[in-house]
C-alpha positions in Angstrom: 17.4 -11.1 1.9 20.7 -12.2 1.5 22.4 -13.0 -1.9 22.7 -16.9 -0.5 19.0 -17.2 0.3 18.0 -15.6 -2.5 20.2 -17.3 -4.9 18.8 -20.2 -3.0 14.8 -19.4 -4.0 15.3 -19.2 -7.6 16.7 -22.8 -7.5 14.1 -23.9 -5.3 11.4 -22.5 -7.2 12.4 -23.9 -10.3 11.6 -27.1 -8.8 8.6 -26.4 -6.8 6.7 -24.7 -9.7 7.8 -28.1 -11.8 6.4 -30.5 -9.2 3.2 -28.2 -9.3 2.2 -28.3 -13.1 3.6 -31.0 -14.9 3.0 -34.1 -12.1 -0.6 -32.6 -12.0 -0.9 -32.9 -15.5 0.7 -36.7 -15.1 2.6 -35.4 -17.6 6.1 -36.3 -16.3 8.4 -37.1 -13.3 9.3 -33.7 -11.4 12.2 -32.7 -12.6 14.4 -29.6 -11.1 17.1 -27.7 -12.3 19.2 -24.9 -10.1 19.4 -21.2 -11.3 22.2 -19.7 -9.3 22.6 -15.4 -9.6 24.8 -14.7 -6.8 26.8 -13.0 -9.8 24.5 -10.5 -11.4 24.0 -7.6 -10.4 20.2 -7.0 -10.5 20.7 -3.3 -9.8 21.9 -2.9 -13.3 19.4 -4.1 -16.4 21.6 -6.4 -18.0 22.0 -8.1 -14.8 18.6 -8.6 -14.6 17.9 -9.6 -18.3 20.5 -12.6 -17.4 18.6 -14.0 -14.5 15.3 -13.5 -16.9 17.3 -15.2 -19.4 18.7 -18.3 -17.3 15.3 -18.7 -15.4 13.8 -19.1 -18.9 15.9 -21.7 -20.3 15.7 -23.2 -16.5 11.9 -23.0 -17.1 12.2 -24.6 -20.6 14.3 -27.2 -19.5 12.6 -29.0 -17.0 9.2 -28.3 -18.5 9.7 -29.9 -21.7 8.2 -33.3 -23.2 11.0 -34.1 -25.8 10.6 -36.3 -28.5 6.7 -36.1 -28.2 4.6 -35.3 -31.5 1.5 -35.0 -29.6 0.4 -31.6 -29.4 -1.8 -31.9 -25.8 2.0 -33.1 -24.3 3.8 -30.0 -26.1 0.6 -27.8 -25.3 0.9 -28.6 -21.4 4.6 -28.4 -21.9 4.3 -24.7 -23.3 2.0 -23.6 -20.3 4.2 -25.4 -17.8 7.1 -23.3 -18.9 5.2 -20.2 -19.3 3.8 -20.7 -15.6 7.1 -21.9 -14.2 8.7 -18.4 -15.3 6.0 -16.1 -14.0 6.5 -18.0 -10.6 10.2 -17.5 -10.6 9.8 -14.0 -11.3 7.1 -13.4 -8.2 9.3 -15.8 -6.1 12.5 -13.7 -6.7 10.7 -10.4 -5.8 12.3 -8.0 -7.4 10.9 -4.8 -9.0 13.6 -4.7 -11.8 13.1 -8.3 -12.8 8.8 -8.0 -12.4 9.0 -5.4 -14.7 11.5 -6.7 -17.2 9.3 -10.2 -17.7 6.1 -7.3 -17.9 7.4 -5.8 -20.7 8.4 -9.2 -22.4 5.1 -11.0 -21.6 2.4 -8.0 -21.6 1.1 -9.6 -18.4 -0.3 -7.1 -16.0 1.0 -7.0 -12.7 -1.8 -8.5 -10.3 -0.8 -11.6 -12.4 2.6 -11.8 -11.1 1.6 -10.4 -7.4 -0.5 -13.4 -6.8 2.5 -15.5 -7.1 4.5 -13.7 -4.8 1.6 -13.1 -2.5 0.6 -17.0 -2.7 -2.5 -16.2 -3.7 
């Protein structure tokens, strides 16, 4: 896969995985957000602890349900962002990146296969 294509994925995940959780929780309007990495290297681990890191925020940012106090809204906010970021990570595919989010997480690999796998 190309850089372009894949830099492509990541920013069409973001909003795909959006459009999945938080409209089927009626939570919010589907909201999408690019994460371009055509400039890390993700051969090299601080390349990919910057494309876990911007996916994140990415993740983060459209998920969230600011100004709310009510925890359901902040509770479904938290799982859309935490389900948003495991997708992005299956969806990228890459070994160096599956591992990294792993070791942050503590979620087992089958978790993050499915994803990629569509299952």
């Amino acid at each position: 896969m190309n850089i372009v294509s894949r830099t492509s994925l990541a920013a069409l995940l973001i909003a795909t995985v959006v459009c999945g959780h938080a409209t089927a929780a009626g939570l919010v309007a589907p909201r999408q957000e690019v994460v371009p990495y055509a400039d890390l290297n993700l051969n090299h681990p601080k390349g990919v602890e910057a494309l876990y890191i911007r996916l994140s925020q990415a993740a983060h940012r459209v998920c969230s349900v600011d100004g709310t106090k009510l925890l359901m809204l902040r509770g479904a906010a938290r799982e859309c962002t935490k389900s948003s970021l495991r997708d992005a990570v299956a969806l990228v595919n890459d070994t160096g990146l599956t591992a990294y989010h792993m070791k942050v997480t503590h979620e087992s690999m089958p978790a993050v296969a499915r994803v990629a796998s569509g299952n």
